[in-house]
C-alpha positions in Angstrom: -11.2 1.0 17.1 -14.6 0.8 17.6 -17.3 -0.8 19.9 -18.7 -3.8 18.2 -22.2 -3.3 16.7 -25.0 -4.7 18.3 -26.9 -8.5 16.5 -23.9 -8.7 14.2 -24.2 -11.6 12.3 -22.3 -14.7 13.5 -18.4 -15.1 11.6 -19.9 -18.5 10.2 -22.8 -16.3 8.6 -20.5 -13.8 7.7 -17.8 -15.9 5.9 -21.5 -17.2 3.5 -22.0 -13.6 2.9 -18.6 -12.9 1.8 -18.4 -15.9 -0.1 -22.0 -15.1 -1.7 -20.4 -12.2 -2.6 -17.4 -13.0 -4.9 -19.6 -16.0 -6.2 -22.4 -14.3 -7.5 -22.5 -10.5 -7.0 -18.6 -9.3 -8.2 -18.9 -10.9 -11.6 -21.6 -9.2 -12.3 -21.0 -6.2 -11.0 -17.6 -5.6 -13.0 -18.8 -7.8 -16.5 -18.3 -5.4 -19.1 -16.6 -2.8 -17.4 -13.0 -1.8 -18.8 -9.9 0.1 -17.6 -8.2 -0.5 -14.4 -9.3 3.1 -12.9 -13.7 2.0 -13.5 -12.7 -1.1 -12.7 -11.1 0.2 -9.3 -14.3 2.2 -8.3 -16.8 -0.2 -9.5 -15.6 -3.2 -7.4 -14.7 -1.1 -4.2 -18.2 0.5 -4.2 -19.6 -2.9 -4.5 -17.5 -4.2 -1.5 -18.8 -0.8 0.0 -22.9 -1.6 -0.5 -22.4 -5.3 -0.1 -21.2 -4.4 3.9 -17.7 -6.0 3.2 -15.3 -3.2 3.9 -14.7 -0.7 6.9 -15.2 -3.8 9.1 -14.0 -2.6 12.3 -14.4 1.0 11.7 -17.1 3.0 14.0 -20.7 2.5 11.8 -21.1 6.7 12.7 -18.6 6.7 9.9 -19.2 4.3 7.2 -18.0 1.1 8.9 -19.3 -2.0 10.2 -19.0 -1.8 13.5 -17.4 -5.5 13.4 -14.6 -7.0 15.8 -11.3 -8.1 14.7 -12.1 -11.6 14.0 -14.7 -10.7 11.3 -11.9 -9.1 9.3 -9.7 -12.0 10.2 -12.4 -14.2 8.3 -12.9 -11.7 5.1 -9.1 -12.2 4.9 -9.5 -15.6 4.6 -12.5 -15.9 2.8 -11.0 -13.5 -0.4 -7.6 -14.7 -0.3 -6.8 -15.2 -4.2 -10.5 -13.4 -5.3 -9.8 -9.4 -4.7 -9.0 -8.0 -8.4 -6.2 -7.2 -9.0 -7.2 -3.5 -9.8 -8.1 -3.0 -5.9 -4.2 -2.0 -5.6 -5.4 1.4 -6.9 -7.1 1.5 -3.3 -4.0 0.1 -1.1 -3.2 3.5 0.2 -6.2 5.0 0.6 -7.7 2.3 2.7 -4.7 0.4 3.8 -2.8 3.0 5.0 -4.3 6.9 5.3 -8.0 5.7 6.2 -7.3 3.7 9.4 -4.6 6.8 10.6 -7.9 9.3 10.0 -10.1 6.6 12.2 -7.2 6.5 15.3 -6.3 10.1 14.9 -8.3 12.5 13.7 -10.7 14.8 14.5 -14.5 14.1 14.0 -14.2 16.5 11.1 -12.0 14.7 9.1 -13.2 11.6 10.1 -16.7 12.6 8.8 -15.0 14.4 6.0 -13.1 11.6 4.5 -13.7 8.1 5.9 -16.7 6.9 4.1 -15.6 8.3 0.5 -12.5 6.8 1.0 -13.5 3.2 2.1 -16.2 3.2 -0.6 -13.9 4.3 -3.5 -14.8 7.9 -4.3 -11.5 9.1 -2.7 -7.8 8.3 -4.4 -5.3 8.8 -2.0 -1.7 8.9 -1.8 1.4 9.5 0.2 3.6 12.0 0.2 6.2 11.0 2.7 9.9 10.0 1.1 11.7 13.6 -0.2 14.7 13.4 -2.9 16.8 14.4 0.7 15.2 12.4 3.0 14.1 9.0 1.6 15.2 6.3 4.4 15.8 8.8 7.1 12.3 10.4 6.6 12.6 12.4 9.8 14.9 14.3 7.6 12.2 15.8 5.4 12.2 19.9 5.0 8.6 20.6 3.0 7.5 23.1 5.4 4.1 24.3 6.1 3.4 27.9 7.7 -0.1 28.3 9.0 -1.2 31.5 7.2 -4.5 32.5 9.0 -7.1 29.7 8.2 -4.8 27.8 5.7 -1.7 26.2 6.1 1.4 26.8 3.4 3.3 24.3 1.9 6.4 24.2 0.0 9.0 21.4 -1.1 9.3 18.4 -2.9 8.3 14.5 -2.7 9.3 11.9 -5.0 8.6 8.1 -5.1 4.7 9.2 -4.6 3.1 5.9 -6.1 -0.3 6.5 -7.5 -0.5 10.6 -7.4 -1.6 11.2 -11.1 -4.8 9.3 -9.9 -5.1 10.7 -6.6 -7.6 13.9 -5.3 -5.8 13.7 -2.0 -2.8 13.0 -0.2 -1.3 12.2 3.4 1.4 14.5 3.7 4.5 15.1 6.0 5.8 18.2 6.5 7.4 20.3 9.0 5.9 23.3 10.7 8.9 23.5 13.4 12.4 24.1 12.2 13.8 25.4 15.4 12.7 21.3 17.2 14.7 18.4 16.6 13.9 16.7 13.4 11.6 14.1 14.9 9.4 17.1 17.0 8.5 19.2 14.1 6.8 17.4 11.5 3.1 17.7 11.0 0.8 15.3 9.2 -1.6 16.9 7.2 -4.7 16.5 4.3 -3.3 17.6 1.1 -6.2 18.6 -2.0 -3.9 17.4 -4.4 -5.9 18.9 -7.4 -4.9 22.1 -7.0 -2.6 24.8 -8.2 0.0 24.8 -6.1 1.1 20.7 -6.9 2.7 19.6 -10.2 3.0 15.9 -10.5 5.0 14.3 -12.7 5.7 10.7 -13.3 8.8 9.1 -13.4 9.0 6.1 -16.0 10.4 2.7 -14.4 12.2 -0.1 -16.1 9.0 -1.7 -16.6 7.7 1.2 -19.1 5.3 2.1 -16.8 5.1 5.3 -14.4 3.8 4.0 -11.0 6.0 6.4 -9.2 5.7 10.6 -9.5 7.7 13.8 -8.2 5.6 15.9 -6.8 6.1 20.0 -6.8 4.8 21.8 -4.0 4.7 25.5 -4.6 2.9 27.6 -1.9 -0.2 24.8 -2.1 -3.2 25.7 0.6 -4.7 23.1 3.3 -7.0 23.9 5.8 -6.1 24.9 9.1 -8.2 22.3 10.5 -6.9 19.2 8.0 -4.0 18.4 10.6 -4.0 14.4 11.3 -3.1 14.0 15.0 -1.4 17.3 16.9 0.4 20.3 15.1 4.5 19.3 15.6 3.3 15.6 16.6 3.3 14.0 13.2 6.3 11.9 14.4 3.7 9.7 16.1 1.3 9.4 13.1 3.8 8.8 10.2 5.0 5.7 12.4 1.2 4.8 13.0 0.9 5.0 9.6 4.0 3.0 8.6 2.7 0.2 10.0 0.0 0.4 8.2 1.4 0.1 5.3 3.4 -2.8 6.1 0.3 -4.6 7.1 -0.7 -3.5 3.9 1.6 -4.7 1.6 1.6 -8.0 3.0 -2.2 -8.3 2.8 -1.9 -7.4 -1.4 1.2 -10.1 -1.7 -1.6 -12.6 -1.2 -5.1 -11.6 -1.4 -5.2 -10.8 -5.0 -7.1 -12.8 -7.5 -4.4 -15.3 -9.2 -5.9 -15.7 -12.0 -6.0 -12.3 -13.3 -2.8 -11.0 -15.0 -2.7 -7.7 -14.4 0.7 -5.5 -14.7 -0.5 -3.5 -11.1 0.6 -3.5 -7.9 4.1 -4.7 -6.7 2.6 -8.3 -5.7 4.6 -12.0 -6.1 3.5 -13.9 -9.4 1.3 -16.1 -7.8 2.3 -19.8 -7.8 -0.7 -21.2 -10.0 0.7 -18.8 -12.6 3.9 -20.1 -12.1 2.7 -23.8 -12.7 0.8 -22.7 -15.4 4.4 -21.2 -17.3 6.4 -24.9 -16.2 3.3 -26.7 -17.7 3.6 -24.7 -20.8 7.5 -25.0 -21.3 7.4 -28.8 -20.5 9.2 -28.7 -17.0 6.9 -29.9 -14.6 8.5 -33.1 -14.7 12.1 -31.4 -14.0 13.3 -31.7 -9.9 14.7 -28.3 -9.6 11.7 -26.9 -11.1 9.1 -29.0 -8.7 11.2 -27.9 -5.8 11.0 -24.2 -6.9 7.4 -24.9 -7.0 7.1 -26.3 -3.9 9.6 -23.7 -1.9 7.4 -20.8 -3.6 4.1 -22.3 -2.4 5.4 -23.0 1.0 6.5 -19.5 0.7 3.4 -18.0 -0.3 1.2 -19.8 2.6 3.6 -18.6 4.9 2.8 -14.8 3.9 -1.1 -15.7 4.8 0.0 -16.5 8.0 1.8 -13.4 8.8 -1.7 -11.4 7.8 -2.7 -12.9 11.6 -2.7 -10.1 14.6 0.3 -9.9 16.2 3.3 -10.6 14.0 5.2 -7.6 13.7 4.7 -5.7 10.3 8.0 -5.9 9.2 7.7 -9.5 8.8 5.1 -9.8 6.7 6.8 -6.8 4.2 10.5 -8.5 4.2 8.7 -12.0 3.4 6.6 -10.6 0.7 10.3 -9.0 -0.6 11.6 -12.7 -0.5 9.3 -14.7 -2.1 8.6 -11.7 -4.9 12.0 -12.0 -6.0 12.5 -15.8 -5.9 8.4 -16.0 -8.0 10.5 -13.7 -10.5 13.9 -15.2 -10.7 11.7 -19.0 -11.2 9.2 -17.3 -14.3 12.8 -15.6 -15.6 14.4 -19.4 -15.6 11.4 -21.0 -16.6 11.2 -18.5 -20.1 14.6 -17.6 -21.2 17.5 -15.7 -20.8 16.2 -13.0 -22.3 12.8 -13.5 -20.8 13.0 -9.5 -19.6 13.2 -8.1 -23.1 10.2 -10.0 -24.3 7.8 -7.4 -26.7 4.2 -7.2 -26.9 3.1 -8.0 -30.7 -0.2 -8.9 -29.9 -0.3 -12.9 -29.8 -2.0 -14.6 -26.7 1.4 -15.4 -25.6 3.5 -12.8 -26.3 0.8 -10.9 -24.3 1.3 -13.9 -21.5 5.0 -12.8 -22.0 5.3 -9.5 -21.5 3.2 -9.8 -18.4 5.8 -12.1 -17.1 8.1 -9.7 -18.3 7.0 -6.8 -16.4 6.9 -8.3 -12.9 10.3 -9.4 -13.7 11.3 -6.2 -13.5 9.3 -5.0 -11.3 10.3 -7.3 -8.3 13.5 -5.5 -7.8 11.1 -2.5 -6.2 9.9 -4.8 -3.8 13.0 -4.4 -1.4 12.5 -0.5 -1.7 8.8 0.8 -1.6 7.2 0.5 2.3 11.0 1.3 3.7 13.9 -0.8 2.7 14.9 -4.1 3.6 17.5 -2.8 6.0 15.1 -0.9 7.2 12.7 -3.4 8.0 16.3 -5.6 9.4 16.6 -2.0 12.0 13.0 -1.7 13.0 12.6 -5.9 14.5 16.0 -5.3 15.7 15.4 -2.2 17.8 11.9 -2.9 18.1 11.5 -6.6 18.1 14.5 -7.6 19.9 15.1 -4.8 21.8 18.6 -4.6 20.5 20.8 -0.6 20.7 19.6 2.0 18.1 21.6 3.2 15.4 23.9 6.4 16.1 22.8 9.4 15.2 22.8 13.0 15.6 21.7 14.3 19.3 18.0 13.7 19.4 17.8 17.2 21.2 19.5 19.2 18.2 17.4 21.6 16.3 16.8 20.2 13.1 18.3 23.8 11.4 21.4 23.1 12.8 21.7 19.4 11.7 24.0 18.9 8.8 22.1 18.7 5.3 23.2 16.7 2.1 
């Protein structure tokens, strides 16, 4: 982290400023301004200017300088105001940023941090392989360090966001001849470049949030390694927890008002209301106590933002209450409330937004590591319970068997 800047302003001064800033400043800022890609960049340079992001990154690098508690009140402060459109943003700063800040050199760190927490950067991750999706240690892209440039071959799939992205956090492995958890390296991919084809992959939803990603000889930097050469064990699991953090913090600090088919968030309850209001079931028991078990729900999941509760938490909660906010809009419509079309009416438009994160919920138990996953990690982690069997953690990973 870093050392806490010097006449900071108080947190009570701080929460004004952050609430001076959604208040006044973002609606002017984005008025006018169409497509969810400007609208992405306009409204995370704004946070950028205003002083309301990078809190507790070093100021040497484009943060704030701020302790933990400050970021604890901007959480609080924002809950239900962040546009929806900042989901464009959850891997770059959510997840690849803070891994640069704890583990990277001053070169990529200088290189990368501020563009990225103001916006200019799109990343992405290229982690999960069509071999090697929830054992990820199981990943063969290799990387061969070829004089000042590093390599790479192989193939990712599942990479959310890469059509939009300039760069990437990727795992590969430099050490075939180490066990499979030795030799992996995380590295600084230029996605735009000739050596990656990205394609998308069309969901149920009709929309491609997901890509495959071809890797064919593409060059990196020597110097673009994130932690130590054959240690990116350490940093993919750093990183991981980022992202858990992270996709708790979206399940409840986007704005609820906006309907907005991005990111693989919960239907907020005021929308919810809103669709038993219009159908004529508020007065209906089941349907209050739906309400009322997906609002107690979705103030549980602010609470597990707070430091200290393990990650995994936070993502198997947001799981939970994304798919019982879905299963309550799909009840609350009509049977058929997932084939709903678009012609162009207020409420057909209401509809197929509904629509969509009906569908889309299902993800929720996938992206960030599956719910089993999430069950394995509190267990072994958490509760200190026996690992899984596996293969001998000493044997080369050449010599392991491969689907």
């Amino acid at each position: 982290m870093c050392a806490v800047t010097e006449n900071a302003p108080s947190v009570d001064e701080f929460r004004l400023a952050v609430r001076s800033f959604f208040d006044n400043e973002l609606p002017t800022v984005l008025d006018g301004v169409v497509g969810q890609l400007n609208r992405a960049k306009v409204w995370r340079a704004a946070l950028y200017d205003a002083g309301l992001t990078g809190l507790d990154y070093p100021t040497d690098y484009g943060g704030q300088g701020l302790g933990p508690e400050y970021a604890a009140a901007y959480n609080e402060e924002s809950r239900g105001l962040v546009p929806r459109e900042d989901s464009v943003f959850g891997i770059g700063v959510g997840m690849a940023m803070p891994t640069i800040r704890d583990f990277g050199s001053d070169e990529l760190k200088d290189r990368f941090l501020r563009p990225g927490l103001r916006g200019d950067d799109i990343w992405c991750q290229m982690y999960s392989e069509p071999g090697a999706g929830s054992d990820l240690a199981g990943l063969a892209t290799r990387a061969d360090l070829d004089g000042d440039e590093w390599v790479v071959t192989g193939q990712k799939v599942w990479t959310s966001g890469a059509q939009h992205s300039q760069y990437a956090i990727l795992l590969a492995r430099t050490d075939f001849d180490a066990p499979k958890h030795r030799g992996v390296t995380m590295f600084v991919l230029p996605v735009e470049q000739d050596g990656v084809t990205v394609r998308p992959l069309v969901q149920m939803t009709g929309e491609a949030e997901f890509n495959e990603v071809f890797i064919d000889e593409a060059r990196i930097p020597k110097t673009w390694v994130v932690g130590d050469v054959n240690g990116g064990w350490r940093t993919a699991v750093a990183l991981l927890a980022h992202e858990r953090v992270q996709t708790g913090v979206a399940s409840v600090g986007g704005s609820s008002g906006q309907r907005s088919k991005a990111g693989r968030v919960p239907i907020p309850v005021d929308q919810l209301i809103e669709l038993a209001r219009d159908r004529n079931q508020l007065d209906d028991p089941v349907t209050r106590q739906e309400l009322a078990r997906l609002y107690t729900g979705e103030t549980i999941m602010g609470y597990l933002k707070k430091t200290g509760v393990h990650p995994s938490i936070g993502k198997l909660w947001r799981t939970i209450q994304g798919r019982a906010a879905a299963d309550t809009a799909a009840r609350l419509a009509f049977p058929a409330s997932p084939a709903w079309s678009d012609d162009g009416s207020p409420r057909a438009i209401d509809e197929d937004y509904f629509a969509y994160h009906i569908l889309n919920c299902r993800g929720m138990s996938l992206g960030g590591g599956t719910d089993e996953i999430q069950r394995n990690t509190l267990g072994e982690r958490a509760l200190g319970l026996p690992r899984e069997p596996g293969p001998a953690k000493e044997t080369p990973f050449k010599e392991l068997p491969r689907n």
